[in-house]
VEXRO-826632 format. One record per residue (C-alpha): z, y, x; chain; residue number from 1. Coordinates in nm, 2 decimals, always signed. Layout:
// residues N
Z Y X A NUM;
...
// end
This chain:
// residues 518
-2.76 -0.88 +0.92 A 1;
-2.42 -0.68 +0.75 A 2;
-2.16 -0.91 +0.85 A 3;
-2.04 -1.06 +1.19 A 4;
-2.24 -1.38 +1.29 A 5;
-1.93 -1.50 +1.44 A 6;
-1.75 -1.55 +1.10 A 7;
-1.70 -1.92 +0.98 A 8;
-2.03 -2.08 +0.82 A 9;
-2.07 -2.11 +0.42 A 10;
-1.82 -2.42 +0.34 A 11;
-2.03 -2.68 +0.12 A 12;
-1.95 -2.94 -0.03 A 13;
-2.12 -3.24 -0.19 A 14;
-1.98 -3.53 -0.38 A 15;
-2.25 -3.81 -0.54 A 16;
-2.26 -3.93 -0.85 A 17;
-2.47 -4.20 -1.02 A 18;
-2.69 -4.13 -1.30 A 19;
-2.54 -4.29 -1.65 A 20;
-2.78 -4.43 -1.83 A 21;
-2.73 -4.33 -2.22 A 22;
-2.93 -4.61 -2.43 A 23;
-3.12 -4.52 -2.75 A 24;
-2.95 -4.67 -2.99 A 25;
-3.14 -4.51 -3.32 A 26;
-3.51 -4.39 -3.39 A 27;
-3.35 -4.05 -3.37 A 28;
-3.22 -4.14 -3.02 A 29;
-3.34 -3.84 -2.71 A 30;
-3.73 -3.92 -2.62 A 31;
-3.80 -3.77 -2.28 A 32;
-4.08 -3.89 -2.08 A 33;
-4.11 -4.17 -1.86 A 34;
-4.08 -4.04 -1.51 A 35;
-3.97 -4.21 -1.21 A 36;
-3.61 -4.29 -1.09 A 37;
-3.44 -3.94 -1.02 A 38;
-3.22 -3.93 -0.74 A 39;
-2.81 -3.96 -0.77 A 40;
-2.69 -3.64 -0.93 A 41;
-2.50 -3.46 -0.68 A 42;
-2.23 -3.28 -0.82 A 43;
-1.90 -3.06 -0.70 A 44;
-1.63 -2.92 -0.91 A 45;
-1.82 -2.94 -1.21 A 46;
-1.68 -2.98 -1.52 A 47;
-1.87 -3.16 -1.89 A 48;
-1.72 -3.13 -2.23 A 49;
-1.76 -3.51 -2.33 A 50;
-1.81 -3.43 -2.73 A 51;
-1.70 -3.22 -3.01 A 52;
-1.41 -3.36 -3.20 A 53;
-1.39 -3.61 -3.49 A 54;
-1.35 -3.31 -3.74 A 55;
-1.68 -3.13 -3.67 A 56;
-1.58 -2.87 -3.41 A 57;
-1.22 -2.77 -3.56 A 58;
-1.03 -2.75 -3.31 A 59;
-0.60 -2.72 -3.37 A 60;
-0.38 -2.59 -3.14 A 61;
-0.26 -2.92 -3.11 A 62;
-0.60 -3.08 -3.03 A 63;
-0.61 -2.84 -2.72 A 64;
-0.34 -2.92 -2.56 A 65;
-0.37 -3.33 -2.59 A 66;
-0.71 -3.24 -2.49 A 67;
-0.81 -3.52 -2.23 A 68;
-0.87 -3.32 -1.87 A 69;
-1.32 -3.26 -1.91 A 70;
-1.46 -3.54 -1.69 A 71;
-1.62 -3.43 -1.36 A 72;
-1.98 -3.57 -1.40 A 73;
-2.24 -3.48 -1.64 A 74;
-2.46 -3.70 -1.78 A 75;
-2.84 -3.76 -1.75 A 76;
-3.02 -3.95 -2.06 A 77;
-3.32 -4.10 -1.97 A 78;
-3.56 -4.26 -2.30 A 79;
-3.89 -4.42 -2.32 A 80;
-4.16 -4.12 -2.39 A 81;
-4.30 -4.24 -2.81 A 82;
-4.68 -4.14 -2.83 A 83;
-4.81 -4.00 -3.11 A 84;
-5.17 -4.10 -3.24 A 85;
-5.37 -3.81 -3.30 A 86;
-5.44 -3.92 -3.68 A 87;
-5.06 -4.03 -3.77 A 88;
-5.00 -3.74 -4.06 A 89;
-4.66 -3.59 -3.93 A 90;
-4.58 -3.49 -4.26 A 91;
-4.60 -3.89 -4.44 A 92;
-4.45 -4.21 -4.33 A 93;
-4.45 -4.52 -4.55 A 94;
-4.14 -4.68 -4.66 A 95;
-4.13 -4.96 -4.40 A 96;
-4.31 -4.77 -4.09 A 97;
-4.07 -4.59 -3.86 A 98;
-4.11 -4.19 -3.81 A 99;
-4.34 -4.12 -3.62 A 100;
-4.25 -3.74 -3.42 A 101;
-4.38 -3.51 -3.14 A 102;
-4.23 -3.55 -2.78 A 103;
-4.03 -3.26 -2.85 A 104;
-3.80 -3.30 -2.45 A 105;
-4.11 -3.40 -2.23 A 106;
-4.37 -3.20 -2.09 A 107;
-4.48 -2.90 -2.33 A 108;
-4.80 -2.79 -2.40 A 109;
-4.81 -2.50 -2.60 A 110;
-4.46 -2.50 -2.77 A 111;
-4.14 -2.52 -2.66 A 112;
-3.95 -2.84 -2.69 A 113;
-3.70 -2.92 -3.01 A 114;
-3.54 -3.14 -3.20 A 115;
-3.27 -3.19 -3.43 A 116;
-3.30 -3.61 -3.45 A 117;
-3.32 -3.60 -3.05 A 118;
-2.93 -3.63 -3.00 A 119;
-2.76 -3.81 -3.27 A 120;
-2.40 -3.75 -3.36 A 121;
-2.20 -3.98 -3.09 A 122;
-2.44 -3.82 -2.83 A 123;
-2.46 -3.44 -2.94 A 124;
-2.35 -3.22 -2.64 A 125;
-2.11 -2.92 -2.65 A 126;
-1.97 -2.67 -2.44 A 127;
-1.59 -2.70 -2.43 A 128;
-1.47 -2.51 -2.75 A 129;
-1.39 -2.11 -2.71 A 130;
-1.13 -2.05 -2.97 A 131;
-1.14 -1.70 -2.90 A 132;
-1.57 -1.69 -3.03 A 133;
-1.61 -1.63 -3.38 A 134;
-1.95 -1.81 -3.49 A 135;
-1.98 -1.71 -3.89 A 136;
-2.14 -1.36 -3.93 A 137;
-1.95 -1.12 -4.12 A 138;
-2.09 -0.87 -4.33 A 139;
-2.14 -0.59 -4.21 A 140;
-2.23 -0.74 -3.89 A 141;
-2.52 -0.71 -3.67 A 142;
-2.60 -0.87 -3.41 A 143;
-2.70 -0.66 -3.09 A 144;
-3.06 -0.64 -2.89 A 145;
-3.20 -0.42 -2.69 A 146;
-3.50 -0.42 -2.52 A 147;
-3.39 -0.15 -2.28 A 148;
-3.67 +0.12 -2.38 A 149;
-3.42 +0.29 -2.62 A 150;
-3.10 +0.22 -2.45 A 151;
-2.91 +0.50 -2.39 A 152;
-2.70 +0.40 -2.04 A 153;
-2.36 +0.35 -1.89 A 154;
-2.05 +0.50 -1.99 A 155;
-1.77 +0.41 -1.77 A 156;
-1.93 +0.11 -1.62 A 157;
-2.01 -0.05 -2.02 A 158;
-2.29 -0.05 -2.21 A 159;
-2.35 +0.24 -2.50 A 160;
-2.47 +0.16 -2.83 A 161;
-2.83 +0.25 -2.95 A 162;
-3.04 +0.18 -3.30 A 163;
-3.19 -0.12 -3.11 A 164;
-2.83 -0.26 -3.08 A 165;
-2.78 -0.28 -3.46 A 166;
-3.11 -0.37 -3.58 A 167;
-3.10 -0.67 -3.77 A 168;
-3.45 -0.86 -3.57 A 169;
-3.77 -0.92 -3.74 A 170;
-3.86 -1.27 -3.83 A 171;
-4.20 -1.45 -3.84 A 172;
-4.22 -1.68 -4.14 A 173;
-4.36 -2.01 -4.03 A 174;
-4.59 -1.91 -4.30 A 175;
-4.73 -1.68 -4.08 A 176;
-4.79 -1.92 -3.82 A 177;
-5.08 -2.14 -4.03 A 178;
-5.26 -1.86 -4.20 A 179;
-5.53 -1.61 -4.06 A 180;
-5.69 -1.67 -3.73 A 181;
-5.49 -1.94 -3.70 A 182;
-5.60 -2.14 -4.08 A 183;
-5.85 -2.32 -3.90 A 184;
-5.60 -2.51 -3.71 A 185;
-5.44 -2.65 -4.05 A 186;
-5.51 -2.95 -4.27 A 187;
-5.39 -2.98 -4.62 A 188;
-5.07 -3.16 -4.64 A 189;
-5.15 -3.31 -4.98 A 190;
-5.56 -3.38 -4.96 A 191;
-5.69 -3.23 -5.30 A 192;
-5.45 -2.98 -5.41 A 193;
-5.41 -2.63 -5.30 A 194;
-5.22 -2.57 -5.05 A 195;
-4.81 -2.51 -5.12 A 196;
-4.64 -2.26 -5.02 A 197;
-4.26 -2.35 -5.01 A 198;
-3.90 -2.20 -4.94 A 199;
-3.61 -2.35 -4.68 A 200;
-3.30 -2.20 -4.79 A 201;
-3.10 -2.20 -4.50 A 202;
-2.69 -2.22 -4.45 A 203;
-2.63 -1.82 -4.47 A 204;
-2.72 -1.62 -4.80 A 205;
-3.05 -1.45 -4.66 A 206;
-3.34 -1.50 -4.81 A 207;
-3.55 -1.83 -4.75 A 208;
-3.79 -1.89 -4.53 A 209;
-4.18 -1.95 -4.64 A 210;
-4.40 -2.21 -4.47 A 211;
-4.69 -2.34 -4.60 A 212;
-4.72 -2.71 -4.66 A 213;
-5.02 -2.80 -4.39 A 214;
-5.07 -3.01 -4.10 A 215;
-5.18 -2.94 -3.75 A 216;
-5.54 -3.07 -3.65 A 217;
-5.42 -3.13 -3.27 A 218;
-5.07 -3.28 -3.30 A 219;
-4.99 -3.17 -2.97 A 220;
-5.04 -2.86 -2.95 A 221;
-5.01 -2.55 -3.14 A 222;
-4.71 -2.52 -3.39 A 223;
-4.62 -2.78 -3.61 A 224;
-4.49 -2.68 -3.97 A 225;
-4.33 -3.02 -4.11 A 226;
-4.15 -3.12 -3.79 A 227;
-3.96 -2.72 -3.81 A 228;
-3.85 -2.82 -4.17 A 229;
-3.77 -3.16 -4.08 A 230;
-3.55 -3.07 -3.78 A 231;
-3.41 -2.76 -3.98 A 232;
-3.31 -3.01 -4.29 A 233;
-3.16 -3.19 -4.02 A 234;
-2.98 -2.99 -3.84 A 235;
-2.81 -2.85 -4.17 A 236;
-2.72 -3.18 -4.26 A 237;
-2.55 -3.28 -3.95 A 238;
-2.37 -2.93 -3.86 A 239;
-2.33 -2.76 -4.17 A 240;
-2.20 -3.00 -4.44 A 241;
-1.90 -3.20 -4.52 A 242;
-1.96 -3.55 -4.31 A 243;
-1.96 -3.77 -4.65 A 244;
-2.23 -3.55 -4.78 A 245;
-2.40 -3.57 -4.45 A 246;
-2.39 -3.95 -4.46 A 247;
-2.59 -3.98 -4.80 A 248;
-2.85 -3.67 -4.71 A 249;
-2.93 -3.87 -4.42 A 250;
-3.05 -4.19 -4.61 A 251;
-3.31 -4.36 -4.42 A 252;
-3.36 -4.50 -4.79 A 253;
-3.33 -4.17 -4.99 A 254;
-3.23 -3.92 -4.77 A 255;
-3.38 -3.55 -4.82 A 256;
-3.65 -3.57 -4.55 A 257;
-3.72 -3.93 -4.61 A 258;
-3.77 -3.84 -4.97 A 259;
-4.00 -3.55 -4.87 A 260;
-4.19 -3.77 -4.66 A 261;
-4.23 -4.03 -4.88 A 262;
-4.37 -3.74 -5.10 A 263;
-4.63 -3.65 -4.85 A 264;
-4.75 -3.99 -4.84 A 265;
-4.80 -4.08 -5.25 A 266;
-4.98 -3.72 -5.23 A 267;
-4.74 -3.57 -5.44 A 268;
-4.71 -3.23 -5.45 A 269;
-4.49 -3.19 -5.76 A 270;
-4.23 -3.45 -5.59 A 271;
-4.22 -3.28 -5.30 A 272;
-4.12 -2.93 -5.47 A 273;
-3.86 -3.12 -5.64 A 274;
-3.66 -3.24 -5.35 A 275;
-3.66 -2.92 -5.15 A 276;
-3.57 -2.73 -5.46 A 277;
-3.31 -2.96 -5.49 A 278;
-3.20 -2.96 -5.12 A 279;
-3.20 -2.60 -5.16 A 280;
-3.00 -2.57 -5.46 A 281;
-2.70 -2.75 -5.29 A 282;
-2.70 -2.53 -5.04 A 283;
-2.67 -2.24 -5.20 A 284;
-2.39 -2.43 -5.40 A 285;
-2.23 -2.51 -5.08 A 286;
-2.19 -2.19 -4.98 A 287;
-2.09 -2.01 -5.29 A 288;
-1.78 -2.26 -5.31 A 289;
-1.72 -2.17 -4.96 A 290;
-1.78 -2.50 -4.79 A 291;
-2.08 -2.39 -4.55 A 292;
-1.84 -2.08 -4.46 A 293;
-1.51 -2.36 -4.39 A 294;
-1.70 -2.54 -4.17 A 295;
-1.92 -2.28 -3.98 A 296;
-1.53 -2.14 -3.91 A 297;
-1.42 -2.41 -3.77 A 298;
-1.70 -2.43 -3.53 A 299;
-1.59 -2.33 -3.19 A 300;
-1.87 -2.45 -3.00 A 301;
-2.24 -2.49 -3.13 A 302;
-2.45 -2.81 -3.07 A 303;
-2.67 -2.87 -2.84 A 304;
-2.94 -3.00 -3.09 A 305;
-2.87 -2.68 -3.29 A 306;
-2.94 -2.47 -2.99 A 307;
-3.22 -2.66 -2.92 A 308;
-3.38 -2.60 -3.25 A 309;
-3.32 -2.29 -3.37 A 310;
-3.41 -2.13 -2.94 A 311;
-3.73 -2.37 -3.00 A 312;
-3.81 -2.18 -3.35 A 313;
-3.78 -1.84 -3.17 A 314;
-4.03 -1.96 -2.90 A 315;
-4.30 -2.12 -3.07 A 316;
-4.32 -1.80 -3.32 A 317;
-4.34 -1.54 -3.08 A 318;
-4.42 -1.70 -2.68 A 319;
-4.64 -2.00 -2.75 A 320;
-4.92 -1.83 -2.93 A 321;
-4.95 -1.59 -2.59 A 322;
-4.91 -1.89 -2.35 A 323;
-5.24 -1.86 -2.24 A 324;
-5.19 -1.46 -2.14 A 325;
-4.90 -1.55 -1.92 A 326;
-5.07 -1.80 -1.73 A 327;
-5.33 -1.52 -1.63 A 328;
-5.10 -1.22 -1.58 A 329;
-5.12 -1.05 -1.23 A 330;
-4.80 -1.05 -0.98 A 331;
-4.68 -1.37 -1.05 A 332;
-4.60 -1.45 -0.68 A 333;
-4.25 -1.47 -0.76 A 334;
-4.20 -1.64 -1.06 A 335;
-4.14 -1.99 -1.10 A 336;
-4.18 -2.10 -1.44 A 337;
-3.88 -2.21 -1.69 A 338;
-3.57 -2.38 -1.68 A 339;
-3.51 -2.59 -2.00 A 340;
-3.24 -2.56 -2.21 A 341;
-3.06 -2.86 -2.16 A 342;
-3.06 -2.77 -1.80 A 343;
-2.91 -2.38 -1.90 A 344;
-2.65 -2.58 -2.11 A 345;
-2.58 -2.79 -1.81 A 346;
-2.53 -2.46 -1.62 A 347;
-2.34 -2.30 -1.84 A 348;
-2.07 -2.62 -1.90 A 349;
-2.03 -2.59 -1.52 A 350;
-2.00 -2.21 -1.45 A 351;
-1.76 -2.19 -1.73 A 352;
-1.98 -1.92 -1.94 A 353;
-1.79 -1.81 -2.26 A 354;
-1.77 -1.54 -2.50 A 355;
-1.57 -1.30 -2.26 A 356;
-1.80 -1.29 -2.06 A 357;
-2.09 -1.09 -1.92 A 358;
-2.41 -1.33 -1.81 A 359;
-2.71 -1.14 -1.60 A 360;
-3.02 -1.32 -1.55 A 361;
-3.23 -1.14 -1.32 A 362;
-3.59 -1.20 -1.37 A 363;
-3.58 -1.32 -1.72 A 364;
-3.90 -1.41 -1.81 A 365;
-3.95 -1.40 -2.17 A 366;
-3.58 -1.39 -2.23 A 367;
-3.51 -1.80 -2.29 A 368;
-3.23 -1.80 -2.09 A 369;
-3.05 -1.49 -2.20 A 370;
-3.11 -1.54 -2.55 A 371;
-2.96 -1.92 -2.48 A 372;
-2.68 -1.75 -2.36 A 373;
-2.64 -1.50 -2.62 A 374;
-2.67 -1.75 -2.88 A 375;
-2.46 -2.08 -2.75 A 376;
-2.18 -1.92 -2.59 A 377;
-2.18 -1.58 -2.76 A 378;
-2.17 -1.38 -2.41 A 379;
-2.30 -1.05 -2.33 A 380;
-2.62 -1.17 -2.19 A 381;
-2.86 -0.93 -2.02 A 382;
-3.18 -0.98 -1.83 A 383;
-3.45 -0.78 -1.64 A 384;
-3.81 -0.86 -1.61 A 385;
-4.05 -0.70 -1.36 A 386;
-4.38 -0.84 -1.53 A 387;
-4.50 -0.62 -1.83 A 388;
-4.63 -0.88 -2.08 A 389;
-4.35 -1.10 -2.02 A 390;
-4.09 -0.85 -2.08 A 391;
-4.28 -0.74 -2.37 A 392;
-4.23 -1.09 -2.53 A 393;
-3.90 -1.10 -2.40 A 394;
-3.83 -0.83 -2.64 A 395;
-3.97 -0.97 -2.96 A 396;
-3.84 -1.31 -2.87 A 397;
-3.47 -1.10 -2.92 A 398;
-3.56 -0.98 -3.21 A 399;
-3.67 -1.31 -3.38 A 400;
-3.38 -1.45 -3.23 A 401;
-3.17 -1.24 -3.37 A 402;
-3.32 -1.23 -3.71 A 403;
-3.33 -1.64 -3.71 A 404;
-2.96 -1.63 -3.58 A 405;
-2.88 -1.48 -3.92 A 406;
-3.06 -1.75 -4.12 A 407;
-2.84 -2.03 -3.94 A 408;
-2.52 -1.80 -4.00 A 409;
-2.47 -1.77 -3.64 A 410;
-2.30 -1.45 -3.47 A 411;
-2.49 -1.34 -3.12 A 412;
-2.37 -1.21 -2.80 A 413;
-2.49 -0.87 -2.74 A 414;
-2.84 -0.88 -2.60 A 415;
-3.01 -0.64 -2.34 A 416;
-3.36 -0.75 -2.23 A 417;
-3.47 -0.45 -1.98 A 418;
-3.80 -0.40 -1.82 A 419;
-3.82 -0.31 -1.46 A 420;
-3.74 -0.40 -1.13 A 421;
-3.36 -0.56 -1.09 A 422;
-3.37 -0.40 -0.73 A 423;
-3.42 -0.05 -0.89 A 424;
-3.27 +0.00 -1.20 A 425;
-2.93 +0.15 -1.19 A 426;
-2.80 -0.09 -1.52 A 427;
-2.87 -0.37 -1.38 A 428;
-2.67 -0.23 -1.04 A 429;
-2.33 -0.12 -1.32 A 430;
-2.34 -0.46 -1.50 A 431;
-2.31 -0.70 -1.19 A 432;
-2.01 -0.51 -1.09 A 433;
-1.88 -0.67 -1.38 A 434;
-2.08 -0.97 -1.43 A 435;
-1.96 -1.32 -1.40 A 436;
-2.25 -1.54 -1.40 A 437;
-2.58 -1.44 -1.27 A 438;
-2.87 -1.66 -1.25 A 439;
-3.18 -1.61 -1.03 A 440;
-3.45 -1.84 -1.02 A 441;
-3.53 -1.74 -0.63 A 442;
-3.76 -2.05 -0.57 A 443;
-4.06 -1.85 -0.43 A 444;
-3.86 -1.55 -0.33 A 445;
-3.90 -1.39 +0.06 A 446;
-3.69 -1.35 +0.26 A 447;
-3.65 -0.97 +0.24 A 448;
-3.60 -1.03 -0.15 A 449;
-3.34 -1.26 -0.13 A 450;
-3.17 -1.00 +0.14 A 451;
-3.17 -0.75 -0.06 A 452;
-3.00 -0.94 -0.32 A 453;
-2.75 -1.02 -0.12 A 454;
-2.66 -0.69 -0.04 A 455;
-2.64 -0.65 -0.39 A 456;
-2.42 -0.95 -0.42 A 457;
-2.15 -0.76 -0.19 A 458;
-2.04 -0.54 -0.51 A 459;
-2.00 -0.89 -0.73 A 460;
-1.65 -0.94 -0.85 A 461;
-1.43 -1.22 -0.71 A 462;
-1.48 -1.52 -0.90 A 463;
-1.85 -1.45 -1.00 A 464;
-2.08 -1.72 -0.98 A 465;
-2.41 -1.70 -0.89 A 466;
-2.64 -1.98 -0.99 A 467;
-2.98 -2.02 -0.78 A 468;
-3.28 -2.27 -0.73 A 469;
-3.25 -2.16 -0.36 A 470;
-2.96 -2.18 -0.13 A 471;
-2.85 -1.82 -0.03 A 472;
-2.67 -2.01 +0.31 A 473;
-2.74 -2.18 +0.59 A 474;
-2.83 -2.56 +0.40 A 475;
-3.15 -2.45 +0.18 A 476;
-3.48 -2.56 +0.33 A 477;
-3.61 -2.20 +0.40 A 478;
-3.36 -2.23 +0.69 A 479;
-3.06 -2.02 +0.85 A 480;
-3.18 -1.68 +0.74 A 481;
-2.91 -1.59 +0.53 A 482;
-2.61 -1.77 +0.73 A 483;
-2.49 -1.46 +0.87 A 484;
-2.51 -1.28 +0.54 A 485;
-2.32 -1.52 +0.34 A 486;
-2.07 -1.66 +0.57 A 487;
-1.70 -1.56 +0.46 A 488;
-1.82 -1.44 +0.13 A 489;
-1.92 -1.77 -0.12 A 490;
-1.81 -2.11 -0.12 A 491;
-2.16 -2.30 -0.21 A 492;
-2.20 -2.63 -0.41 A 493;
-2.56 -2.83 -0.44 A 494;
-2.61 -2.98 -0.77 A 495;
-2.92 -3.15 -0.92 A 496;
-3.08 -3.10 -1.22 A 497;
-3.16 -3.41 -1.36 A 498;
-3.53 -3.52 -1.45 A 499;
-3.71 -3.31 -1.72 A 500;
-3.53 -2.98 -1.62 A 501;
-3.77 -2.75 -1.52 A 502;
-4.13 -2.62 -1.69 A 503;
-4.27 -2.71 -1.38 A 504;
-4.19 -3.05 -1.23 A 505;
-4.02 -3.38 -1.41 A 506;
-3.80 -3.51 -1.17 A 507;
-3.46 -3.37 -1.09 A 508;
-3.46 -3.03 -0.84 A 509;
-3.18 -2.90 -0.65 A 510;
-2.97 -2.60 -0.76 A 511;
-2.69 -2.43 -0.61 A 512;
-2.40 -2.22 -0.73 A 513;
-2.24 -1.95 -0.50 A 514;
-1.90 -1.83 -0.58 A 515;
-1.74 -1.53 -0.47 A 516;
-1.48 -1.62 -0.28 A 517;
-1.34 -1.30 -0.10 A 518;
// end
């Protein structure tokens, strides 16, 4: 090993904390699947923003300071998993039966979980608010990508700019996602009339997007065109409009989607165009006045549930119809599968990740972590992916992303999705100098691998976190191997996840968070 065996052991520490149970108070209340008791979440120095404030995310210089000190426990909802019969029409529900949805935070099959209804207000997480991150895009802005094939380097230790960091992403309609190959997956919505083809005018002043008014056959799998424009209406009336107005929209009487529903299920067509021409008239009234714009300004911190959906939008367009690809790819001794995003938000509350900051994930996958970061805390967020086809989708997952950011009026970190080897690729070496978060998802990594990480680690700034599903010291179950290596360099805290973290297991896993110390 590099360092002197004789120097003091990695100092851990553990502190438990019971799980709070968060009842389900409203039939939009979190759904996650039934799994058994997790363990006590273990927590250390770990900080939770408890909610954003009464005002919708405007935060006073006042309001900071009188700010309560952030609570040192996060919180784990658990709900009842709601089963969907195969023949309930997701697009229709009857005035007296109760919405009947997709498990959007259990188990996925081939799309990525989301939800708008699956935190309600009082529950909706945040980061704490960054003051200093401005969420509205301003014209002429672009938000950066790169997918590292046409990067151009280092100057100075920063990144340079390239075409691919001003391109303004390529989006997939969802009308795209129900026609060709993929028709024969589709139902008419309205049994007897040709198929719609409708707009969602979203809160930013790009054009709206198309989707065509089918149903899945198999309602769990495959995407799902009514529950993206429910959870889109949603989300724009809870995050993007004045609260009274919010209030009415969300009717369970004669709200928007309840009124589109109710549409769907008198098989009216001609109703149905009516209220989403209507719902998208006042938005576009909303943000000629300058409302929208008022309150995407006072936004300092983006909700969870917004995340959640428009990540989940990015995913389902461009990674779940190539879900079967990745499960056959070669080399995959290494990988691990995903982390979910309320899990990354859970990371990111406790590592402190913010919009002056760099965040490195190395082996990204197809980019879901990066781009979380990118979009929810407005960080320059870069990842590196060994696997070809994964990287490849990494990619044009960025450049959806970045195209569907605009749509929700949302400004993005700089992204830079890179292909290669993290052990070999001389960017990846410059950025965590300056890096300070990195994440590695090290549960199947060798020993030699996670040594040579660690001697990457050495050049990591003081005060750089380093977030793993392995323990790089002497307490992880792979044993002492990298005692020696880490001693007098990180303090090391052991955390669990929570149940329905991961992609590949339901109860809560451990996870630990180096930082360096000296």
């Amino acid at each position: 090993m590099f360092l002197n065996a004789n120097k003091p052991k990695i100092r851990t520490k553990t502190v438990t904390v019971p799980v709070k149970r968060t009842p389900t108070t409203t039939e939009s209340a979190p759904r996650t699947p039934q799994t058994p008791q997790s363990r006590p979440v273990q927590l250390n120095k770990s900080r939770s923003y408890s909610g954003p404030p009464a005002n919708r995310y405007q935060v006073t210089s006042a309001q900071t300071k009188s700010r309560e000190p952030a609570r040192k426990s996060l919180t784990v909802s658990h709900a009842q998993k709601r089963k969907v019969s195969p023949s309930t029409p997701l697009w229709a529900s009857s005035d007296d039966e109760s919405e009947e949805e997709d498990d959007r935070l259990g188990k996925r099959q081939k799309t990525r979980p989301s939800s708008s209804s699956t935190e309600p207000t009082h529950l909706n997480r945040t980061l704490e608010p960054d003051l200093r991150r401005r969420v509205r895009i301003r014209e002429p802005e672009t938000n950066g990508t790169s997918n590292g094939t046409s990067e151009k380097g280092l100057e100075n230790g920063k990144p340079t700019k390239s075409k691919a960091a001003s391109r303004r992403g390529s989006l997939v309609h969802g009308l795209a996602m129900s026609q060709g190959d993929e028709a024969k997956n589709y139902k008419a919505a309205f049994p007897g009339h040709k198929n719609l083809i409708v707009e969602l005018q979203y809160p930013s002043t790009e054009s709206p997007e198309k989707f065509e008014a089918v149903e899945p056959l198999d309602t769990q799998e495959g995407y799902n065109p009514p529950g993206d424009i429910w959870n889109c209406i949603e989300e724009i009336i809870q995050h993007y409009l004045p609260p009274e107005l919010a209030t009415e929209l969300s009717s369970d009487t004669e709200g928007t989607v309840r009124l589109l529903k109710r549409a769907v299920h008198k098989n009216s067509p001609e109703d149905f165009q009516a209220e989403l021409s209507k719902f998208n008239t006042l938005i576009r009234d909303r943000l000629s006045d300058g409302t929208i714009p008022r309150i995407i300004d006072s936004m300092h911190a983006i909700p969870l549930s917004l995340v959640k959906c428009i990540t989940a939008q990015s995913y389902n367009r461009v990674v779940s119809p190539h879900a079967h690809r990745l499960r056959k790819v070669k080399g995959k001794e290494t990988t691990y599968g995903e982390l979910l995003t309320p899990f990354v938000h859970k990371i990111f509350a406790q590592t402190g990740l913010n919009s002056s900051h760099v965040f490195v994930d190395l082996g990204s996958g197809v980019g879901n972590v990066v781009l979380q970061a990118a979009l929810q805390t407005g960080a320059e967020s870069w990842g590196i992916e060994k696997m070809p086809l994964a990287a490849s989708l990494g990619s044009k997952q960025a450049s959806e992303l970045q195209a569907r950011a605009r749509l929700w009026n949302i400004s993005l970190g700089a992204i830079h999705l890179l292909a290669g080897d993290f052990l070999e690729t001389p960017e990846i070496d410059a950025v965590l100098r300056r890096a300070d978060v990195v994440l590695v998802n090290n549960k199947v990594f060798g020993e030699k691998l996670n040594n040579d990480l660690l001697q990457k680690f050495l050049d990591l700034k003081d005060g750089c976190k380093v977030v793993s599903l392995e323990s790089f010291g002497g307490g992880a179950k792979q044993g002492v191997r990298h005692e020696q290596a880490i001693a007098g360099l990180f303090d090391e805290e052991r955390h669990e996840s929570g149940t329905a973290s991961v992609s590949w297991a339901g109860e809560s896993v451990e996870y630990f968070i180096a930082t360096k110390a000296r």
